[in-house]
PLY file of the C-alpha trace (Angstrom):
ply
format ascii 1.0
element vertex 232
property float x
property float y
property float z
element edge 231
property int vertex1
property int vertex2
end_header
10.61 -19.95 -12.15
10.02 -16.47 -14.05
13.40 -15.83 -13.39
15.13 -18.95 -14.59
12.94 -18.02 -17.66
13.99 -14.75 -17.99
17.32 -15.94 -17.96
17.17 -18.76 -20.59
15.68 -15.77 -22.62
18.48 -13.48 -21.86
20.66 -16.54 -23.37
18.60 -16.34 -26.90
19.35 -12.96 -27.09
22.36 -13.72 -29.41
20.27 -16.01 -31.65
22.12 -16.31 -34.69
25.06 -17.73 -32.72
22.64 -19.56 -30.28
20.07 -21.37 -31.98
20.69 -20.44 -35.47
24.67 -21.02 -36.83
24.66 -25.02 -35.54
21.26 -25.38 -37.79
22.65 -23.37 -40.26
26.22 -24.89 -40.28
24.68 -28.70 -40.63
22.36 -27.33 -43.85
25.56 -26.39 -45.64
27.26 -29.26 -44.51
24.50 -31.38 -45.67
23.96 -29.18 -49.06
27.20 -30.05 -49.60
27.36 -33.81 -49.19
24.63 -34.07 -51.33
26.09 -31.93 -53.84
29.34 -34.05 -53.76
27.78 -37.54 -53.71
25.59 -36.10 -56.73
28.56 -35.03 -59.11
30.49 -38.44 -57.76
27.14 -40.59 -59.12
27.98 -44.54 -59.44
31.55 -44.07 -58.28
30.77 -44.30 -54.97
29.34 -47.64 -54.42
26.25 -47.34 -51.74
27.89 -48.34 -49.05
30.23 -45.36 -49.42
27.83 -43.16 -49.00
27.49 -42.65 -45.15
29.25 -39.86 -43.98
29.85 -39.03 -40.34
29.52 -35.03 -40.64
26.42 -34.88 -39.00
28.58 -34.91 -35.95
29.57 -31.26 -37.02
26.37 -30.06 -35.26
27.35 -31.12 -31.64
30.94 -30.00 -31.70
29.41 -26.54 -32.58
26.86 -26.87 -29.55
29.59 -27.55 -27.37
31.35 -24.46 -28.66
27.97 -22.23 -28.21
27.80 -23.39 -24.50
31.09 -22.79 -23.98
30.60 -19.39 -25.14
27.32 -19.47 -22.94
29.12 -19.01 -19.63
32.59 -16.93 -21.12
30.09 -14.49 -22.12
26.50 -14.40 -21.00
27.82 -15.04 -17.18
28.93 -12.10 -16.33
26.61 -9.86 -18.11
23.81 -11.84 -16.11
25.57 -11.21 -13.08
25.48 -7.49 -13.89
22.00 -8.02 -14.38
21.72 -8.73 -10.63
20.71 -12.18 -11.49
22.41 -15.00 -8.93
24.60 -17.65 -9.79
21.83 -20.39 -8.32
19.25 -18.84 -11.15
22.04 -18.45 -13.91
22.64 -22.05 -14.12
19.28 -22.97 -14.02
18.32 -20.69 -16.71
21.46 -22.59 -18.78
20.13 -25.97 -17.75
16.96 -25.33 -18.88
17.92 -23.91 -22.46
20.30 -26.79 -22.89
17.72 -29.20 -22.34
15.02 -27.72 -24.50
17.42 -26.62 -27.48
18.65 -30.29 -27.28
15.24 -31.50 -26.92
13.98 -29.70 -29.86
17.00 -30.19 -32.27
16.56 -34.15 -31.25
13.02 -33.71 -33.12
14.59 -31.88 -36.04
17.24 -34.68 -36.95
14.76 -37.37 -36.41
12.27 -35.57 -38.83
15.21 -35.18 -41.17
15.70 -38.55 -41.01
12.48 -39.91 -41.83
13.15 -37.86 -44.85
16.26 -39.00 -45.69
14.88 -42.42 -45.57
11.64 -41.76 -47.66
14.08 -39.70 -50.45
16.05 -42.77 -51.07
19.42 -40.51 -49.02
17.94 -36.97 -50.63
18.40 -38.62 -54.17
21.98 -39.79 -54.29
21.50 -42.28 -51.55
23.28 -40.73 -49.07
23.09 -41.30 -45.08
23.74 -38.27 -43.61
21.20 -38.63 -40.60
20.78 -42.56 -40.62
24.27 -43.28 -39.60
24.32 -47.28 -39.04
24.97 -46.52 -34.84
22.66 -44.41 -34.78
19.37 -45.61 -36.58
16.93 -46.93 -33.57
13.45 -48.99 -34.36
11.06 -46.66 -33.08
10.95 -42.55 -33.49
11.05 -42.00 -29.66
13.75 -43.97 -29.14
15.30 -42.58 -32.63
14.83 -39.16 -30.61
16.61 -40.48 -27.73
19.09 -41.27 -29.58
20.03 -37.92 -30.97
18.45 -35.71 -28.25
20.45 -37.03 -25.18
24.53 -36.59 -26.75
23.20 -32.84 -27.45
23.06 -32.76 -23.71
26.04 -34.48 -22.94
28.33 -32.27 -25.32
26.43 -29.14 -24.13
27.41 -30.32 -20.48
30.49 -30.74 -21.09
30.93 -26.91 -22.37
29.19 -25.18 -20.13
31.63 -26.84 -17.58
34.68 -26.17 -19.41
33.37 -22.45 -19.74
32.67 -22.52 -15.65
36.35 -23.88 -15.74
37.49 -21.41 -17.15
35.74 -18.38 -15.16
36.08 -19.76 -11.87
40.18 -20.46 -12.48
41.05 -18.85 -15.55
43.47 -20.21 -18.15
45.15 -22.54 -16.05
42.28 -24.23 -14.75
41.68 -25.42 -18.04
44.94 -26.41 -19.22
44.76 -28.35 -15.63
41.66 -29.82 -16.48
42.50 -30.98 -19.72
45.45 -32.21 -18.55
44.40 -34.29 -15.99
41.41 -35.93 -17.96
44.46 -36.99 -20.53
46.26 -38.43 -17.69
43.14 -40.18 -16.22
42.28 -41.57 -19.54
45.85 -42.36 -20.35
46.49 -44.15 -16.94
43.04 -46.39 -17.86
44.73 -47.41 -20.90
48.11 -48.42 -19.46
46.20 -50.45 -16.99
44.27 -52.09 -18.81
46.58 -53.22 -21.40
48.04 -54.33 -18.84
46.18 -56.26 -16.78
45.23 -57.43 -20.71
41.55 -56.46 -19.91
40.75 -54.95 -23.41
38.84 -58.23 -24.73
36.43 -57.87 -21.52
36.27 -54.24 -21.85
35.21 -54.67 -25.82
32.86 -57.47 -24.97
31.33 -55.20 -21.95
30.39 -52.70 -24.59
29.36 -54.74 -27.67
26.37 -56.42 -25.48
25.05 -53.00 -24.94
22.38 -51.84 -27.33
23.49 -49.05 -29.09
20.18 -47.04 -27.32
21.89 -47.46 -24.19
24.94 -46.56 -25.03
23.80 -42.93 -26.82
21.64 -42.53 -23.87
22.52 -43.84 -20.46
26.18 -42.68 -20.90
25.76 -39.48 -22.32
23.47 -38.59 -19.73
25.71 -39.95 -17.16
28.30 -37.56 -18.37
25.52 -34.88 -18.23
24.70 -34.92 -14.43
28.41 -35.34 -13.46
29.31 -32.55 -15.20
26.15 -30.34 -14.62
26.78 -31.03 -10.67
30.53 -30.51 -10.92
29.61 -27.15 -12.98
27.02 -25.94 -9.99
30.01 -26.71 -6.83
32.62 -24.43 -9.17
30.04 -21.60 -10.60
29.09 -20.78 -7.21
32.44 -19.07 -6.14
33.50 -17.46 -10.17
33.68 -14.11 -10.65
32.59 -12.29 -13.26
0 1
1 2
2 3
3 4
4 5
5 6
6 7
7 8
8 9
9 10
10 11
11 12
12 13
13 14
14 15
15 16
16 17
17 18
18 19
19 20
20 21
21 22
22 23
23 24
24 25
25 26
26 27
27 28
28 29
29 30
30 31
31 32
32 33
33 34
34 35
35 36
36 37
37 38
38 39
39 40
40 41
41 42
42 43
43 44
44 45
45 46
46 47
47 48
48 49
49 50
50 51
51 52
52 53
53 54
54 55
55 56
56 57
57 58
58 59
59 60
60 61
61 62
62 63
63 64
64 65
65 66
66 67
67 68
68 69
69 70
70 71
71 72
72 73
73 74
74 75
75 76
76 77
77 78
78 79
79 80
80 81
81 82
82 83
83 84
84 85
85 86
86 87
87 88
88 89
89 90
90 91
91 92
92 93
93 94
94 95
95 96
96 97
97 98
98 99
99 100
100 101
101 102
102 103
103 104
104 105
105 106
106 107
107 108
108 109
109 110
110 111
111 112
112 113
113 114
114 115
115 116
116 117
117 118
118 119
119 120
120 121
121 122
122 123
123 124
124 125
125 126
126 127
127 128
128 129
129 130
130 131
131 132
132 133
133 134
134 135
135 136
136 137
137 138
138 139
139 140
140 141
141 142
142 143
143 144
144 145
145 146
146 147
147 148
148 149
149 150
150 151
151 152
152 153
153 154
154 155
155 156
156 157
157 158
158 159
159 160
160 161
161 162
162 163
163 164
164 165
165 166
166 167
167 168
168 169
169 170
170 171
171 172
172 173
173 174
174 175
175 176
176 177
177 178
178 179
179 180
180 181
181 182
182 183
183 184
184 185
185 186
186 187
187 188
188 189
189 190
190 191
191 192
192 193
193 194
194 195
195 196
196 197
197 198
198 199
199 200
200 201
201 202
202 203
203 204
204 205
205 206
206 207
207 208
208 209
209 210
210 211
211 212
212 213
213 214
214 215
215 216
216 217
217 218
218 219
219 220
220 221
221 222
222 223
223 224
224 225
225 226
226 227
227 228
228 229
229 230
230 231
């Protein structure tokens, strides 16, 4: 376990890119939406004021992870550290940066929601899909996609180390052709009513949650069976 800690520490090494640019990019964002909804005042009617650019935050922690395994990988290995200890150390730092910037946005939230939208009634944080009736579950809500998008770029990044270039244009590529292929069949077999109704009766908790962390563990697994034969 010291070593899987050492490594997750190794990881925070680069800190500004790590932990601090996706906090710092969603303050300016947010700065800036405030700003903008201030100097727009009563021409934006209140329900115009939800913007979706909270989502800013985990595009950029799928980028960081990414950049997790292009980089830190095979300096670790240099290191002498193995593979098996390597992901671990990146599993646990994605699940404790996720973890604690789930408690940030819900914190951010409640003050959103107590500032009347920071003053110009904006909903930055308390996006309609997003809001949950208790904080845990509010938590949840936020915590569990930063582990889903984090998955899927530390496996793109093991992708890309374990077969290069190619591998991920081949990745990429097939997912399209997966995803297209659902499409075409289900239009048709004219199963897009069913499919809709299938995912309007979830609750919106289960569909931030169980998914994303579906996506998660496939990915994290599928990441371990390819990182275990990448060179540096």
């Amino acid at each position: 376990m010291r070593r899987v800690l050492d490594v997750a520490r190794i990881q925070t090494v680069n800190w500004p890119w790590v932990l601090a640019w996706p906090v710092g990019l969603l303050a300016l964002i947010l700065v800036f939406n405030i700003v903008l909804f201030g100097a727009i005042g009563d021409a934006a009617p209140p329900d115009g004021r939800t913007t979706g650019a909270l989502m800013s935050i985990y595009f950029v922690m799928l980028v960081v992870h990414l950049q997790t395994i292009t980089q830190m990988f095979p300096f670790a290995l240099g290191m002498g550290v193995t593979r098996r200890t390597f992901y671990a150390g990146t599993a646990l730092l994605v699940t404790a940066q996720a973890a604690v910037y789930g408690v940030v946005l819900a914190a951010l939230r409640l003050v959103e929601s107590g500032t009347g939208g920071w003053g110009v009634g904006v909903r930055f944080f308390g996006l309609p899909f997003l809001v949950q009736s208790n904080v845990f579950a509010q938590w949840l809500a936020y915590t569990v996609p930063f582990l889903a998008v984090s998955a899927i770029g530390v496996f793109m990044g093991v992708v890309f180390k374990r077969w290069g270039q190619p591998g991920v244009y081949m990745v990429s590529l097939g997912s399209a052709v997966v995803l297209g292929g659902l499409a075409v069949l289900i239009t048709w077999q004219r199963w897009w009513p069913a499919v809709g109704s299938f995912f309007t009766s979830q609750s919106t908790l289960v569909l931030l949650t169980v998914y994303p962390l579906l996506i998660a563990l496939v990915l994290g697994g599928a990441g371990w069976l390819a990182i275990r034969r990448a060179t540096p």
